[in-house]
Every structure is written in structure tokens, then in C-alpha cells.
C-alpha positions as CSV (number, residue, x, y, z in Angstrom):
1,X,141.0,105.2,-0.5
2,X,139.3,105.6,-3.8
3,X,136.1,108.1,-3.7
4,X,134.3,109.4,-6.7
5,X,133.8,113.7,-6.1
6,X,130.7,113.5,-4.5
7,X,132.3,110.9,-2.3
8,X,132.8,112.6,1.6
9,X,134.1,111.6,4.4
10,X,133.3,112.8,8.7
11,X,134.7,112.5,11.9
12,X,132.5,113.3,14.5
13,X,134.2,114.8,17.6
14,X,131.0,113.8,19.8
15,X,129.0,111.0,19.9
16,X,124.9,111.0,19.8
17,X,124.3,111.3,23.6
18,X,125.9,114.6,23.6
19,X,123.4,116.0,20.5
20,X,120.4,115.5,23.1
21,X,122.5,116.8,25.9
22,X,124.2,120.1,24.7
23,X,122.6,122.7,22.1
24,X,123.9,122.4,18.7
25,X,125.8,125.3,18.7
26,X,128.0,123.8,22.2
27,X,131.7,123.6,21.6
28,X,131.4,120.6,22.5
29,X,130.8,119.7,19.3
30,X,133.0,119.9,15.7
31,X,133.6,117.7,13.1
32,X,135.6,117.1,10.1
33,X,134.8,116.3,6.6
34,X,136.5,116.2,3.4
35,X,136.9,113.4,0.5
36,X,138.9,110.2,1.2
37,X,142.1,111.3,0.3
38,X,144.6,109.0,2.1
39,X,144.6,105.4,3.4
40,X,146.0,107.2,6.2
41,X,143.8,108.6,9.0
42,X,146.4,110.9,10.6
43,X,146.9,111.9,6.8
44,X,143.2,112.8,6.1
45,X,142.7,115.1,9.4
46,X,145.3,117.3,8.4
47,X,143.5,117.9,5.0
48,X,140.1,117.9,6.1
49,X,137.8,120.7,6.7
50,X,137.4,121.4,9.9
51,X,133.9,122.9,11.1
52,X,132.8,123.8,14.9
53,X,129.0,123.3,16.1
54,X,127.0,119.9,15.5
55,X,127.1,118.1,12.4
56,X,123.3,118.3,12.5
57,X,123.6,121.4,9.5
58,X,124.6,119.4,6.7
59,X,123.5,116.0,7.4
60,X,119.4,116.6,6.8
61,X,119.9,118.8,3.7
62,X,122.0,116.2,2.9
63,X,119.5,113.0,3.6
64,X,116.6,115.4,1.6
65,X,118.6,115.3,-1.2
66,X,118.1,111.6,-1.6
67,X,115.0,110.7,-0.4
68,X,111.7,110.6,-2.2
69,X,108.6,112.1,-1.6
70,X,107.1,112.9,2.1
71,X,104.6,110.5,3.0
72,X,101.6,111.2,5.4
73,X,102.0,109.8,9.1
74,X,100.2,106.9,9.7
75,X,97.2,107.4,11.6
76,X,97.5,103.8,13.9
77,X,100.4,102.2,14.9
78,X,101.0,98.3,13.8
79,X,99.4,96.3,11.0
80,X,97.8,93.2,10.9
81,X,100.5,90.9,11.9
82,X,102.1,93.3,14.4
83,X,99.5,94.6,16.8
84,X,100.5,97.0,19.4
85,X,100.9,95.7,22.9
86,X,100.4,98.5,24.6
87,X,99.7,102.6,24.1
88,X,102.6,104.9,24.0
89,X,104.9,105.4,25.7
90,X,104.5,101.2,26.8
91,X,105.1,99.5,29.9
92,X,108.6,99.6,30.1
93,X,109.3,103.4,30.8
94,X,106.6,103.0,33.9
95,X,108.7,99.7,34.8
């Protein structure tokens, strides 16, 4: 696997239900991260940095980092060629 230095790679140990379920700082939670070292996945694990708690830490400073500047919330949903059907939270979730 080929990776320039800022190049990182993660293994989630829990998948996105459990980040609405448990606190962030559950042990049910941990990751590891670390730059693509090896083709091999077994390989990369025992080189990676292992870290307990949710991922949730690194990843917005991270996604700041590349984004441009905050907008203002719109203040109505939809435009002109896609009109809300329905207020929030729509007729499904009453269904």
C-alpha cells in the first residue's frame, strides 16, 4: 500500500449504531490508526496505534481542517424545484 505522510489509515472496532447507543468514552469502543504500511491487514494491526474511546476525537478536528468557511443555516427547507412535503419530522415517523 503506497500512502504519502499525511496518508492514515482506521479500523473502527464498533460500527455507528453503537456511537448513538453508548457514551463516547464506553469501552465499547477503540480504534486503530496508523499509515498504510503493509498490503497485509494482519500486518498493519500489529503496527498501528491503538487508542480506546470513540473515534469521534480526531475525526471533526480532522474534517475542520479541510473544509471552508461555516455557512449560515438556511432559514426554509427546500427550493424551488424541491418543495417540502410535509413539516418535520414528516409522516413517516407518525406511520
Amino acid at each position: 500500500m503506497a500512502g504519502g505522510p499525511d496518508k492514515q489509515m482506521t479500523l473502527i472496532r464498533s460500527g455507528h449504531i453503537q456511537s448513538v447507543v453508548y457514551p463516547a468514552d464506553s469501552t465499547h469502543y477503540g480504534r486503530w490508526y496508523g499509515p498504510p504500511t503493509s498490503a497485509d491487514p494482519d500486518e498493519w494491526l500489529t503496527t498501528a496505534t491503538a487508542s480506546k474511546g470513540s473515534c469521534g476525537g480526531p475525526g471533526p478536528k480532522w474534517l475542520i481542517s479541510r473544509s471552508g468557511r461555516e455557512k449560515a443555516a438556511r432559514v426554509t427547507l427546500g427550493n424551488r424545484q424541491y418543495r417540502p412535503l410535509v413539516p418535520a419530522p414528516g409522516r413517516y415517523v407518525l406511520e
